[in-house]
mmCIF file of the N, C-alpha and C atoms, coordinates in Angstrom:
data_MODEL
# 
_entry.id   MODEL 
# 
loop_
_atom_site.group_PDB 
_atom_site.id 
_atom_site.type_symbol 
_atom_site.label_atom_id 
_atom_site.label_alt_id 
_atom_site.label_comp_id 
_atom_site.label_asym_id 
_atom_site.label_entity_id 
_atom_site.label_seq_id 
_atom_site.pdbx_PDB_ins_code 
_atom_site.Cartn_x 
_atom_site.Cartn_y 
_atom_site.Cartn_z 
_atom_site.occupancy 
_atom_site.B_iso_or_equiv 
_atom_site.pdbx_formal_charge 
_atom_site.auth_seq_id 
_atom_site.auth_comp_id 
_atom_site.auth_asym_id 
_atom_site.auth_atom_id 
_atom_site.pdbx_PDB_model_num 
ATOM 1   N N  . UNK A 1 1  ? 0.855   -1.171  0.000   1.00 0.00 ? 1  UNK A N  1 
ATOM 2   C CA . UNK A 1 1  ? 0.000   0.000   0.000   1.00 0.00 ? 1  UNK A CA 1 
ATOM 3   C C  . UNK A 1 1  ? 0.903   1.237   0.000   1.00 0.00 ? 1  UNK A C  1 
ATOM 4   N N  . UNK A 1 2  ? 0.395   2.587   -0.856  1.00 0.00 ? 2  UNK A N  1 
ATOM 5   C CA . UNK A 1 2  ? 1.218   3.304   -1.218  1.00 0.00 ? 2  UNK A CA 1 
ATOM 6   C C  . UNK A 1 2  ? 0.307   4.501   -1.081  1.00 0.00 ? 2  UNK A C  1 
ATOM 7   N N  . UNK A 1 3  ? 0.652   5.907   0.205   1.00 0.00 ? 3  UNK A N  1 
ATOM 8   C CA . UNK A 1 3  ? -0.292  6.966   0.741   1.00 0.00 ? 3  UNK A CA 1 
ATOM 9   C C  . UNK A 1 3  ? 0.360   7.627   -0.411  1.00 0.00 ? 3  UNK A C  1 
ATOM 10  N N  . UNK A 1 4  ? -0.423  8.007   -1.433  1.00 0.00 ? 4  UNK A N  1 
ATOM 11  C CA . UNK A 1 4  ? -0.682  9.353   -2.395  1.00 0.00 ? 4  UNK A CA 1 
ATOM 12  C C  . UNK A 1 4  ? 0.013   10.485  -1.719  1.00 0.00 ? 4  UNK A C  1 
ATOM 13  N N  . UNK A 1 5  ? 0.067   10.726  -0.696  1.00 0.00 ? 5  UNK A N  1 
ATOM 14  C CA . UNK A 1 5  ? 1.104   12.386  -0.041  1.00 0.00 ? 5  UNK A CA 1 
ATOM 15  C C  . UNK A 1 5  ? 2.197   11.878  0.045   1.00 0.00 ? 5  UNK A C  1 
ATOM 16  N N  . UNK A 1 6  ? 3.076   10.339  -0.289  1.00 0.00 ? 6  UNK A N  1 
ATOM 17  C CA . UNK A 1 6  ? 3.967   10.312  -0.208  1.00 0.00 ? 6  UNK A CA 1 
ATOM 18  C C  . UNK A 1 6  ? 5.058   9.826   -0.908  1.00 0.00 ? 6  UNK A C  1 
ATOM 19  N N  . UNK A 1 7  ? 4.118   9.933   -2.345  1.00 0.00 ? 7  UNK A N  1 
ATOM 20  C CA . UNK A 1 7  ? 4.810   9.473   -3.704  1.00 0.00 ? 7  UNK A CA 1 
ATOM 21  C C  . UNK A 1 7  ? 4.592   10.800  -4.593  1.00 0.00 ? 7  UNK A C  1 
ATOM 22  N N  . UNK A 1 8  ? 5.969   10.359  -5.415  1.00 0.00 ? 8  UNK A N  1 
ATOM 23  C CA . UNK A 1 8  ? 5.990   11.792  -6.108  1.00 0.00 ? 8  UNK A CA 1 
ATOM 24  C C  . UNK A 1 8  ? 5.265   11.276  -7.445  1.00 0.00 ? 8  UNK A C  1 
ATOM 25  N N  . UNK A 1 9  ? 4.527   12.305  -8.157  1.00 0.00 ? 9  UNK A N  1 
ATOM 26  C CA . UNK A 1 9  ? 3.570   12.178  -8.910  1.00 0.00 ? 9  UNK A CA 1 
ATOM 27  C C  . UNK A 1 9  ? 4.017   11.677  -10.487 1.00 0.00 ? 9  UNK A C  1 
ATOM 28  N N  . UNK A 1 10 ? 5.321   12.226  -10.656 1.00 0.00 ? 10 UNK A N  1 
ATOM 29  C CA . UNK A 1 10 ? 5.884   11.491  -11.801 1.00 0.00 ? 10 UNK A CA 1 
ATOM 30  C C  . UNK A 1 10 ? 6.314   10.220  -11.443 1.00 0.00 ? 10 UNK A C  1 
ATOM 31  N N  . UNK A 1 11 ? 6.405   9.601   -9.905  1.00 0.00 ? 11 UNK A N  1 
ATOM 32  C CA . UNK A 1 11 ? 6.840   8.104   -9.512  1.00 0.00 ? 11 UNK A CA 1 
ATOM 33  C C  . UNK A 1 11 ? 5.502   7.092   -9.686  1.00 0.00 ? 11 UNK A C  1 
ATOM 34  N N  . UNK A 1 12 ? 4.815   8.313   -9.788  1.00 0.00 ? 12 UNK A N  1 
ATOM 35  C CA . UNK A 1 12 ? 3.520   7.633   -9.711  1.00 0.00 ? 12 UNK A CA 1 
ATOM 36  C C  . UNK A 1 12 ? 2.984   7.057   -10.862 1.00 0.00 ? 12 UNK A C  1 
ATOM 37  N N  . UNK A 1 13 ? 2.857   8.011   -11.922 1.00 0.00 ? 13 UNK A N  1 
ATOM 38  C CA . UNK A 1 13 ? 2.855   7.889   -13.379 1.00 0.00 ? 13 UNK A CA 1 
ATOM 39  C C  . UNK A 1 13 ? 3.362   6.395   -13.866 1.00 0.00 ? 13 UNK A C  1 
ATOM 40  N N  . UNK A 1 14 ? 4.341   6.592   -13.350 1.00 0.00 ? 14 UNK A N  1 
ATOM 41  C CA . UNK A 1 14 ? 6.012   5.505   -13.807 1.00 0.00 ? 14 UNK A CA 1 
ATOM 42  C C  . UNK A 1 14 ? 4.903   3.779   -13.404 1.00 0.00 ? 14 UNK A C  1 
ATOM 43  N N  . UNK A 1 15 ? 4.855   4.344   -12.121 1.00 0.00 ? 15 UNK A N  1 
ATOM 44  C CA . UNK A 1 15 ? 4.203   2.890   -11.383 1.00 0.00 ? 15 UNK A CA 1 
ATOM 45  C C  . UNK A 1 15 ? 2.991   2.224   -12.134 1.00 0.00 ? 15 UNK A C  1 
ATOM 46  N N  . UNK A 1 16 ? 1.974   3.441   -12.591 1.00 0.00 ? 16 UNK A N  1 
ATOM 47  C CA . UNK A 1 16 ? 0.543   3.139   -13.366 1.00 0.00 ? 16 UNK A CA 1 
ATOM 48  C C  . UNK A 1 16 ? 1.111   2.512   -14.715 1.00 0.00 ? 16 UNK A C  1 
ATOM 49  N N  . UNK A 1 17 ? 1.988   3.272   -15.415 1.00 0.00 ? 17 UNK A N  1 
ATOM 50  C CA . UNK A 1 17 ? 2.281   2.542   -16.249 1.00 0.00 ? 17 UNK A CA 1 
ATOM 51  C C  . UNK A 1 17 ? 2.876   1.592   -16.310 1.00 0.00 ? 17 UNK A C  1 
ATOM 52  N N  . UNK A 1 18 ? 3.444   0.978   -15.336 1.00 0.00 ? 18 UNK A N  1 
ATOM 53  C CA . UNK A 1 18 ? 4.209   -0.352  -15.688 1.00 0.00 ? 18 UNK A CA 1 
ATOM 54  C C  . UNK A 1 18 ? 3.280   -1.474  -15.043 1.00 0.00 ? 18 UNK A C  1 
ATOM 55  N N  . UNK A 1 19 ? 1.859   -0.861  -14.627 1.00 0.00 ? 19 UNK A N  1 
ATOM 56  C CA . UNK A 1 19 ? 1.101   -1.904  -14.468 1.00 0.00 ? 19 UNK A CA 1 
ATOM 57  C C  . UNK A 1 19 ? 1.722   -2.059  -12.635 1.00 0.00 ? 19 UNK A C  1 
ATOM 58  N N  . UNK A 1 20 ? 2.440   -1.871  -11.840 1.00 0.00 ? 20 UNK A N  1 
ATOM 59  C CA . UNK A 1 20 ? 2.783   -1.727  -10.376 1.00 0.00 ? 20 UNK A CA 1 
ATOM 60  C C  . UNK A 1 20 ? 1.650   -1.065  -9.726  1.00 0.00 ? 20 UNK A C  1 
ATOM 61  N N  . UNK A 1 21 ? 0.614   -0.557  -10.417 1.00 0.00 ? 21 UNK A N  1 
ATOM 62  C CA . UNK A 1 21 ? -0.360  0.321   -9.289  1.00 0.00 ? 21 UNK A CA 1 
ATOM 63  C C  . UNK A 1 21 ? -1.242  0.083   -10.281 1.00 0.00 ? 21 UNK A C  1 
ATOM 64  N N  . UNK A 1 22 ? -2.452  -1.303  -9.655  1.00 0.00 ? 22 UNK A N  1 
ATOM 65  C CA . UNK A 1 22 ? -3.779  -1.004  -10.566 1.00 0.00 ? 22 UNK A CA 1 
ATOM 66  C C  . UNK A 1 22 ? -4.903  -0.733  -9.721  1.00 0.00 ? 22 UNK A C  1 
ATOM 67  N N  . UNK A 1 23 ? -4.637  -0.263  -8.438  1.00 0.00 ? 23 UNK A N  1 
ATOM 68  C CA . UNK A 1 23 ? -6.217  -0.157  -7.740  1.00 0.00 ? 23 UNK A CA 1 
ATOM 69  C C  . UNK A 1 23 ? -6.239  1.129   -6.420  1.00 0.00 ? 23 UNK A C  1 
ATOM 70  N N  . UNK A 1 24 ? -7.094  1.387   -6.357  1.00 0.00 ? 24 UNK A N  1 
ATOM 71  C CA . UNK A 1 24 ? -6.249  3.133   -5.716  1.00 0.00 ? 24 UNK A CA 1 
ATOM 72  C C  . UNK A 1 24 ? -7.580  2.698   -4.438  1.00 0.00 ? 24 UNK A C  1 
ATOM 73  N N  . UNK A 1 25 ? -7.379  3.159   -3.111  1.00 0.00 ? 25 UNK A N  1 
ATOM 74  C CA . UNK A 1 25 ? -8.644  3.131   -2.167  1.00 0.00 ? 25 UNK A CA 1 
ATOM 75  C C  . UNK A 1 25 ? -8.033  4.406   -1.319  1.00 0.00 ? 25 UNK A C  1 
ATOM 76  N N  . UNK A 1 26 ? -9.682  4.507   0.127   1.00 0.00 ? 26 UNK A N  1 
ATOM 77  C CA . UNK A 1 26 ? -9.306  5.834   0.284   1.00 0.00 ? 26 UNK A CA 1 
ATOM 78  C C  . UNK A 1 26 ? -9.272  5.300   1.830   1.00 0.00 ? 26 UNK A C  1 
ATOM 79  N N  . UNK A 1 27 ? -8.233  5.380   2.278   1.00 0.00 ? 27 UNK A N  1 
ATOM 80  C CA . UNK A 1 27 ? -7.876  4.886   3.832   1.00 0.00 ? 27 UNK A CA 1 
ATOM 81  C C  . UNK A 1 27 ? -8.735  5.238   4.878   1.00 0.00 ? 27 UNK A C  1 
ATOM 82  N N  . UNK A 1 28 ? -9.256  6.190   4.651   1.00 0.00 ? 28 UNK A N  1 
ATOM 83  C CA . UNK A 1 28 ? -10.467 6.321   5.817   1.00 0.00 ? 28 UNK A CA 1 
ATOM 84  C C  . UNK A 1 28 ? -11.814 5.565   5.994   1.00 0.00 ? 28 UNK A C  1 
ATOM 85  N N  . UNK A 1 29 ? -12.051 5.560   4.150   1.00 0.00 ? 29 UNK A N  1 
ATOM 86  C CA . UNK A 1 29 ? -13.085 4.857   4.169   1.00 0.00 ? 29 UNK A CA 1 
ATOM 87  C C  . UNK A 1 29 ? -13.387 3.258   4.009   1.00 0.00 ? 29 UNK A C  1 
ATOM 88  N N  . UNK A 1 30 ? -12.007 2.726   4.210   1.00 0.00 ? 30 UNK A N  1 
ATOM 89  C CA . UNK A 1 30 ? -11.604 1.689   3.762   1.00 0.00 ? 30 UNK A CA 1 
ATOM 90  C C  . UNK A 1 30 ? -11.731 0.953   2.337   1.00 0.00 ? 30 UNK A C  1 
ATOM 91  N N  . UNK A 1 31 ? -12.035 1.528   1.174   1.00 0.00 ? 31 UNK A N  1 
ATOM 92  C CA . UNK A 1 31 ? -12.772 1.081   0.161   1.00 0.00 ? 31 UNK A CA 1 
ATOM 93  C C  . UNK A 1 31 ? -11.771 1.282   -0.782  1.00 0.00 ? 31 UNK A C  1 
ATOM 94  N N  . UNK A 1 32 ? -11.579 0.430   -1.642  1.00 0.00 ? 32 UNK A N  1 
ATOM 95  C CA . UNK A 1 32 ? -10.417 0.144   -2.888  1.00 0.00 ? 32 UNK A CA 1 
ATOM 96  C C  . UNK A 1 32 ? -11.767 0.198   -4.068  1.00 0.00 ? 32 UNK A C  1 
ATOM 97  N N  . UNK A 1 33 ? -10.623 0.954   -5.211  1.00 0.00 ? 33 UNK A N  1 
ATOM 98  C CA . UNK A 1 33 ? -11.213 0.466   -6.475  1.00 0.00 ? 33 UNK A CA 1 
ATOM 99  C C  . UNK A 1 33 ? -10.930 0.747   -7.934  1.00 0.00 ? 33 UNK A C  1 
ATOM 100 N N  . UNK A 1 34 ? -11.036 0.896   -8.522  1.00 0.00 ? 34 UNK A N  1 
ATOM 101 C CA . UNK A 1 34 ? -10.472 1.037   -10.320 1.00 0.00 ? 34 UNK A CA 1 
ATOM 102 C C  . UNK A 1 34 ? -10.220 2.731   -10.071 1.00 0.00 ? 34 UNK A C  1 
ATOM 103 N N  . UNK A 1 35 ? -8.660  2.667   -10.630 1.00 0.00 ? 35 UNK A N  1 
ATOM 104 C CA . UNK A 1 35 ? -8.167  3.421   -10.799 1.00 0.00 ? 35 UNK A CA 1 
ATOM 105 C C  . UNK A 1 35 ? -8.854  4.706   -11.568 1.00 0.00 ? 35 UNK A C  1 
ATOM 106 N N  . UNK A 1 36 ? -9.461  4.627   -12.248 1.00 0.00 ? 36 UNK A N  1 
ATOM 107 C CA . UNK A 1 36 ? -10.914 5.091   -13.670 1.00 0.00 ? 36 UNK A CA 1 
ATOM 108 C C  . UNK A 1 36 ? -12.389 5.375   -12.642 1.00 0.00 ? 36 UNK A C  1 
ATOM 109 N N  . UNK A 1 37 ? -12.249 4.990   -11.465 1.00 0.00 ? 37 UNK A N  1 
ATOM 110 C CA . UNK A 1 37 ? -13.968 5.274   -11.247 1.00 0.00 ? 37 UNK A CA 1 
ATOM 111 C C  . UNK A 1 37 ? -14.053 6.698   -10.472 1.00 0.00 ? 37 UNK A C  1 
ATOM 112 N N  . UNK A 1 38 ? -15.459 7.211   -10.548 1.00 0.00 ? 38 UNK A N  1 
ATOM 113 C CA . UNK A 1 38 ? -15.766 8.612   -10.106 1.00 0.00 ? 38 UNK A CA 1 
ATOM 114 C C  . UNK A 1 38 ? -15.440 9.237   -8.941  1.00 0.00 ? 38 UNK A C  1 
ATOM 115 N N  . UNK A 1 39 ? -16.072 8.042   -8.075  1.00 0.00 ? 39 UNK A N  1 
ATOM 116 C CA . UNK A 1 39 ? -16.177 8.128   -6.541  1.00 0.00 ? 39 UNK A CA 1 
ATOM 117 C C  . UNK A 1 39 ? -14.228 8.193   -6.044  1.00 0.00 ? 39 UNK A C  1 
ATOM 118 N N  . UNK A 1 40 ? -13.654 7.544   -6.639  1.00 0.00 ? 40 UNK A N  1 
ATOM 119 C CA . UNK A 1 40 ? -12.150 7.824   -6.383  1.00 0.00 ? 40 UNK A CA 1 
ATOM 120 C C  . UNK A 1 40 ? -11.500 8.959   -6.709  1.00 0.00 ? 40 UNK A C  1 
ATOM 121 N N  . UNK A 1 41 ? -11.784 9.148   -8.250  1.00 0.00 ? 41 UNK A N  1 
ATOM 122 C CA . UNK A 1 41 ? -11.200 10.501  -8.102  1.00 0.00 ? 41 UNK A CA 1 
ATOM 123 C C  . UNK A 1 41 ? -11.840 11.832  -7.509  1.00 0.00 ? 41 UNK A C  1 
ATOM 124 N N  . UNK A 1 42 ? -12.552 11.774  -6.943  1.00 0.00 ? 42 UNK A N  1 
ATOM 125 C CA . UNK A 1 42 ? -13.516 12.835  -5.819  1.00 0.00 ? 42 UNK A CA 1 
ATOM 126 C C  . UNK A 1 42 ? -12.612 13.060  -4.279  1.00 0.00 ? 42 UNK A C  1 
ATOM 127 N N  . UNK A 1 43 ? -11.823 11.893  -3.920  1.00 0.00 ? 43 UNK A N  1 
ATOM 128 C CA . UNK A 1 43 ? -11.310 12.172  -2.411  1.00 0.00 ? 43 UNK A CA 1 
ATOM 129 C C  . UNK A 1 43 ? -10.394 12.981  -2.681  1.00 0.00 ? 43 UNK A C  1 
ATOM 130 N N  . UNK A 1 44 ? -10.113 13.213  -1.504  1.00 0.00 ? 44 UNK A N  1 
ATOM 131 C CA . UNK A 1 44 ? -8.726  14.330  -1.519  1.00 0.00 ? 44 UNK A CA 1 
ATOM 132 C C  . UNK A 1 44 ? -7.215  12.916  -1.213  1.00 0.00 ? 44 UNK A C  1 
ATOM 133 N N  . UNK A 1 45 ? -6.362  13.771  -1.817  1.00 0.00 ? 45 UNK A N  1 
ATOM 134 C CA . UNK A 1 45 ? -5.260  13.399  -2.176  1.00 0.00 ? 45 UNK A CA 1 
ATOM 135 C C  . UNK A 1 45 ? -4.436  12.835  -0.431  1.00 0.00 ? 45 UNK A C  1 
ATOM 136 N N  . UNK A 1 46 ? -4.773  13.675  0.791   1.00 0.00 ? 46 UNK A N  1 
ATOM 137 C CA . UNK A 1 46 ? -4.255  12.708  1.674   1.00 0.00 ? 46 UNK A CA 1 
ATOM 138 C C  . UNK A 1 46 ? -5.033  11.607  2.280   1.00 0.00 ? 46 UNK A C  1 
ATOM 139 N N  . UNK A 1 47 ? -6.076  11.097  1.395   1.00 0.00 ? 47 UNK A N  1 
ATOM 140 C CA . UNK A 1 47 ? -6.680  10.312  2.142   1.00 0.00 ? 47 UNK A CA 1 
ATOM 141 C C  . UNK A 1 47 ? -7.098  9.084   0.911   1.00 0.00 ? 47 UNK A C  1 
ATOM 142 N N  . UNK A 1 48 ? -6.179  9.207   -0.108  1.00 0.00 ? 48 UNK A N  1 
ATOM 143 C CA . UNK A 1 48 ? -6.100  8.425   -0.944  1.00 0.00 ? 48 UNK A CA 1 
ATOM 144 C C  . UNK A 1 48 ? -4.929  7.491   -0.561  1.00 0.00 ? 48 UNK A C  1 
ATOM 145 N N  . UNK A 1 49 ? -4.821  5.799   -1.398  1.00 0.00 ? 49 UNK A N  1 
ATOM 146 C CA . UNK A 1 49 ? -3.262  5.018   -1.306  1.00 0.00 ? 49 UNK A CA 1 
ATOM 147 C C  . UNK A 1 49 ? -3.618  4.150   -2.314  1.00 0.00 ? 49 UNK A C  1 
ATOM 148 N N  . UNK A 1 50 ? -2.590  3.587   -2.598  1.00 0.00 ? 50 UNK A N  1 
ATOM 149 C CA . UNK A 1 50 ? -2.555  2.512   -3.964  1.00 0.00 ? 50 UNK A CA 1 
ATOM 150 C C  . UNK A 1 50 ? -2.317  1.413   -3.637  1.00 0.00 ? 50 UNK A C  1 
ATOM 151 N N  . UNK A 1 51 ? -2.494  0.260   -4.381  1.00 0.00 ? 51 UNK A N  1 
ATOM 152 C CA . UNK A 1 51 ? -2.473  -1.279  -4.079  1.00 0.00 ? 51 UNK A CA 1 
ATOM 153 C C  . UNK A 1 51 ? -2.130  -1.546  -5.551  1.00 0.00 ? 51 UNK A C  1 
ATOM 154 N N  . UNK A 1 52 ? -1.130  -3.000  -5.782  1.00 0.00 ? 52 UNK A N  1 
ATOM 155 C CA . UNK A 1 52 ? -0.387  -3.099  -6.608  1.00 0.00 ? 52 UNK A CA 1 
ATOM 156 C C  . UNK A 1 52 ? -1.699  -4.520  -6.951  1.00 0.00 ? 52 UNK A C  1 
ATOM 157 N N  . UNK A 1 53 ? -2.616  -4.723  -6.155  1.00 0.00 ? 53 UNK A N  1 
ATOM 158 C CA . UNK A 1 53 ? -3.648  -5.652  -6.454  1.00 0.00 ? 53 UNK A CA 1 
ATOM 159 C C  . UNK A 1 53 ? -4.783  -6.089  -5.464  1.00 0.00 ? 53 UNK A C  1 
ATOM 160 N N  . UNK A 1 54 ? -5.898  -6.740  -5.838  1.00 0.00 ? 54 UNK A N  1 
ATOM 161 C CA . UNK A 1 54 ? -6.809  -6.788  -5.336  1.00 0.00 ? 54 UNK A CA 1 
ATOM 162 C C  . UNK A 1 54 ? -6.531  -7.547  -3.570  1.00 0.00 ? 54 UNK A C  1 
ATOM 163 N N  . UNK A 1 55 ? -5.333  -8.186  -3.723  1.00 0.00 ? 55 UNK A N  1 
ATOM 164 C CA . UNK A 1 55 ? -5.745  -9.380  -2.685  1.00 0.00 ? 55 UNK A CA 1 
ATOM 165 C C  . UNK A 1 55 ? -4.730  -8.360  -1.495  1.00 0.00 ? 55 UNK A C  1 
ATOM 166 N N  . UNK A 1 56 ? -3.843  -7.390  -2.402  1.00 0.00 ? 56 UNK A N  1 
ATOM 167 C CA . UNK A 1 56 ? -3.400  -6.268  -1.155  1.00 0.00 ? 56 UNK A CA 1 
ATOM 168 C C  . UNK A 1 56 ? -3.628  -5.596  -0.653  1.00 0.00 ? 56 UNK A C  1 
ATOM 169 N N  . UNK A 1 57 ? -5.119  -5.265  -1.283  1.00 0.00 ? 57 UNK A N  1 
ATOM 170 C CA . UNK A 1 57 ? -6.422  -4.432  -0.510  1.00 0.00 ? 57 UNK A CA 1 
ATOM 171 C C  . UNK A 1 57 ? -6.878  -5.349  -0.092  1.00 0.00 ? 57 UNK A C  1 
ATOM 172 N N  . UNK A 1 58 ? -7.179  -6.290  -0.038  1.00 0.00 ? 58 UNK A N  1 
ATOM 173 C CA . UNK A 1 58 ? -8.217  -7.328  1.042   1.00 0.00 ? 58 UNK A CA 1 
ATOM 174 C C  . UNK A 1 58 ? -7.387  -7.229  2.516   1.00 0.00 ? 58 UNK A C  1 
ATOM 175 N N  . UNK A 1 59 ? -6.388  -7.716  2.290   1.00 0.00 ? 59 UNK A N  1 
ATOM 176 C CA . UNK A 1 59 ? -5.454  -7.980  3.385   1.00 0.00 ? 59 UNK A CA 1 
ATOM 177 C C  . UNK A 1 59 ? -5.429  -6.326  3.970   1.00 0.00 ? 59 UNK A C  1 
ATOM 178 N N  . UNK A 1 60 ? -5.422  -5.501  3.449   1.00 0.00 ? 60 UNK A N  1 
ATOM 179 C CA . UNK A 1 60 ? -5.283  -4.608  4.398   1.00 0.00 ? 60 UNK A CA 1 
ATOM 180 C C  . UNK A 1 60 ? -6.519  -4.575  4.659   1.00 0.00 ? 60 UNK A C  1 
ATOM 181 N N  . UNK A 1 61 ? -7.382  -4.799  5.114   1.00 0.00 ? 61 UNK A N  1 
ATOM 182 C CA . UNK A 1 61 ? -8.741  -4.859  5.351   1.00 0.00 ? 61 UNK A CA 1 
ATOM 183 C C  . UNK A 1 61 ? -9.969  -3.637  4.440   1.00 0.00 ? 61 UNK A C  1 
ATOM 184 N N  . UNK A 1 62 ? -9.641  -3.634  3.121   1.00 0.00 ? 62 UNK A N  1 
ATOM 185 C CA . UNK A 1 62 ? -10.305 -2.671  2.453   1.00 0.00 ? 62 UNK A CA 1 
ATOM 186 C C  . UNK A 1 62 ? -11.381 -3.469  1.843   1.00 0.00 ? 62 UNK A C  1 
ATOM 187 N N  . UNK A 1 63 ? -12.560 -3.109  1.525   1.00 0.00 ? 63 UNK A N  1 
ATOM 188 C CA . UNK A 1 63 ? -13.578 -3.393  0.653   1.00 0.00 ? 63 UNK A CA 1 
ATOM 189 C C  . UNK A 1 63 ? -13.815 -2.826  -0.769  1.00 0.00 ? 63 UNK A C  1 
ATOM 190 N N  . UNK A 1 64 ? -14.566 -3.723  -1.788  1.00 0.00 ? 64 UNK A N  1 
ATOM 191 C CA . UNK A 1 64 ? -14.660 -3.152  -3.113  1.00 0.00 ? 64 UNK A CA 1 
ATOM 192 C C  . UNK A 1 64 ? -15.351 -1.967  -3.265  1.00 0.00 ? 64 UNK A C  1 
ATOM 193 N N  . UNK A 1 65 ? -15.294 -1.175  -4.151  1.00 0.00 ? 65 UNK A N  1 
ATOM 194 C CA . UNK A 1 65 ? -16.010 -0.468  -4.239  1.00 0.00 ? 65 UNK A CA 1 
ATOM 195 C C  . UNK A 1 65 ? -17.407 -0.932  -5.131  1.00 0.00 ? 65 UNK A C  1 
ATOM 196 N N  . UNK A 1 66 ? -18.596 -0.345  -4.483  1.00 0.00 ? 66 UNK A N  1 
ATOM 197 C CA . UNK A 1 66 ? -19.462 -0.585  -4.657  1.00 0.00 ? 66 UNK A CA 1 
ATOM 198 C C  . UNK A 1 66 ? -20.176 0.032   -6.572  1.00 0.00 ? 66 UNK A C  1 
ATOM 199 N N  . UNK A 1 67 ? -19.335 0.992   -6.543  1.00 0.00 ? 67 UNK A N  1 
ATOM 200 C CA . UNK A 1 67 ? -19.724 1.726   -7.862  1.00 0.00 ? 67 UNK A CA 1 
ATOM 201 C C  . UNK A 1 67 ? -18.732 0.997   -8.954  1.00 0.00 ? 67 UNK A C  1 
ATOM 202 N N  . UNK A 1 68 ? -17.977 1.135   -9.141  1.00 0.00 ? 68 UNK A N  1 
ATOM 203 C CA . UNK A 1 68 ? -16.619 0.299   -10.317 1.00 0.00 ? 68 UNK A CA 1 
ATOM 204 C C  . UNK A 1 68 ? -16.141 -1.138  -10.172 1.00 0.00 ? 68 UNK A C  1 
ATOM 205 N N  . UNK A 1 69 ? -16.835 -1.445  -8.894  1.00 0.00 ? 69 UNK A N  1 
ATOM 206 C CA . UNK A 1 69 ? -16.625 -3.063  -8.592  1.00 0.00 ? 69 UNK A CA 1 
ATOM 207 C C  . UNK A 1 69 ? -17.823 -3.755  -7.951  1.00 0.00 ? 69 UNK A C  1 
ATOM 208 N N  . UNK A 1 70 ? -18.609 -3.452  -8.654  1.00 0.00 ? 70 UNK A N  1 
ATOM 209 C CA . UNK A 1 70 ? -20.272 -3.754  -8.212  1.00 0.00 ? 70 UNK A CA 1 
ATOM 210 C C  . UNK A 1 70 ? -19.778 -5.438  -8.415  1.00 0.00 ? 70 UNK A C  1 
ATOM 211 N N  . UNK A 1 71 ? -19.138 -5.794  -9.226  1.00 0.00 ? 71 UNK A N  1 
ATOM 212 C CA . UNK A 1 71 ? -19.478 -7.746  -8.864  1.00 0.00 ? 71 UNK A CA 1 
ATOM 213 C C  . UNK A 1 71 ? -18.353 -8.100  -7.573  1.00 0.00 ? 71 UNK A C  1 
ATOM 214 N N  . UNK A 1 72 ? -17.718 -7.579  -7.262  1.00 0.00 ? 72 UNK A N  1 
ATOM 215 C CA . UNK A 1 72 ? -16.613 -7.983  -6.605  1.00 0.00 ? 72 UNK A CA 1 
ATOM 216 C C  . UNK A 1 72 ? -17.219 -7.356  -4.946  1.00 0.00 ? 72 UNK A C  1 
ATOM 217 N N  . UNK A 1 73 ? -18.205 -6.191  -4.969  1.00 0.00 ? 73 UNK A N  1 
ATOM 218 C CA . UNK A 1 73 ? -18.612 -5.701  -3.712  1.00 0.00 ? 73 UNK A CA 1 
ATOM 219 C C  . UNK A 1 73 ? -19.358 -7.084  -3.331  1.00 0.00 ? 73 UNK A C  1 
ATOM 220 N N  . UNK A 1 74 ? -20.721 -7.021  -4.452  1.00 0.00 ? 74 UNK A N  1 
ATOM 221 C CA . UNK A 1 74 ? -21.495 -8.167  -3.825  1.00 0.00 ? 74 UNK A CA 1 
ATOM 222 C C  . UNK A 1 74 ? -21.009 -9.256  -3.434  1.00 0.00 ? 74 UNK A C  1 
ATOM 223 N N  . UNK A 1 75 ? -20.072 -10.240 -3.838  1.00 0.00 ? 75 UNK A N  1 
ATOM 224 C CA . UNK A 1 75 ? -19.224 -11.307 -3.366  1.00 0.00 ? 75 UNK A CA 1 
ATOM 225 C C  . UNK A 1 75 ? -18.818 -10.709 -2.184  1.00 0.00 ? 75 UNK A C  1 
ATOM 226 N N  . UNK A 1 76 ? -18.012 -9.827  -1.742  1.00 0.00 ? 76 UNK A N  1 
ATOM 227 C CA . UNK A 1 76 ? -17.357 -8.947  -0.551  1.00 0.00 ? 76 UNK A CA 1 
ATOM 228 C C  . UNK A 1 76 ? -18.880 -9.108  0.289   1.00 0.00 ? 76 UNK A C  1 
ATOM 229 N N  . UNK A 1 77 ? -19.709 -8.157  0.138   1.00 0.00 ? 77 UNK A N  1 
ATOM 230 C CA . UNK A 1 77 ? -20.959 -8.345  0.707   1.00 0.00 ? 77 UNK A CA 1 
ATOM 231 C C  . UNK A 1 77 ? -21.441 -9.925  1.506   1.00 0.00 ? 77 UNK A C  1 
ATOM 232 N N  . UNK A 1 78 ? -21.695 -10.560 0.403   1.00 0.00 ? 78 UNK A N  1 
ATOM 233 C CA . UNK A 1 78 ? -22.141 -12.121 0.842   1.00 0.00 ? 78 UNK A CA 1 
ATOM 234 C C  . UNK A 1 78 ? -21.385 -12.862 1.557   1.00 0.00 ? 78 UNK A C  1 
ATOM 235 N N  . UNK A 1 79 ? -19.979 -12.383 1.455   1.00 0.00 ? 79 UNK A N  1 
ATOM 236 C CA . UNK A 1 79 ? -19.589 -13.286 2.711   1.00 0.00 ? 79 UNK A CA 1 
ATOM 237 C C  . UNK A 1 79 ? -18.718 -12.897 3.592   1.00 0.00 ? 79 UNK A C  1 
ATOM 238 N N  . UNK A 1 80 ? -18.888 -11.342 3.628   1.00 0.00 ? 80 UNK A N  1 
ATOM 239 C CA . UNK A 1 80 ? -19.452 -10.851 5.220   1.00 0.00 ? 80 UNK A CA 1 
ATOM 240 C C  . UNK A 1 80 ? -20.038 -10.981 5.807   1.00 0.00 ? 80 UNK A C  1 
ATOM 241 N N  . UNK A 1 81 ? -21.449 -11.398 5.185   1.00 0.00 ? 81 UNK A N  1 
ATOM 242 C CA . UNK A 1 81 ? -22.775 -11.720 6.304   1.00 0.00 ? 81 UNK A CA 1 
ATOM 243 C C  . UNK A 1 81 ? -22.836 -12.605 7.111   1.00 0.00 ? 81 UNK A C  1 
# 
């Protein structure tokens, strides 16, 4: 996991493109999700971090996002309950 206030923005670039950063979540709210969806690019920048993949947001205890990962929330969902 990688806090957005503490990567430099051309390191950042570098990372998206080489495929090293495909899933961005927002640490407060615990919620990971496509780099491309709305609701992500809306937070503010210190309360954003990156994950190099899905199962490194699980482990940090993040959830899908419900808007850009509607099949992956509901699975998340169902077996939480």
């Amino acid at each position: 996991m990688i806090a957005h206030n503490v990567i430099l923005d051309r390191d950042l670039r570098i990372k998206i493109k080489r495929k090293e950063i495909l899933l961005g979540g927002n640490k407060n709210l615990k919620i990971y999700g496509k780099l491309g969806c709305k609701s992500g690019k809306r937070m503010k920048r210190k309360n954003r971090v990156f994950f190099s993949s899905e199962k490194e947001a699980l482990q940090n205890n993040f959830r899908p996002c419900g808007h850009c990962m509607n099949k992956e929330y509901k699975k998340w969902k169902n077996e939480a309950v």
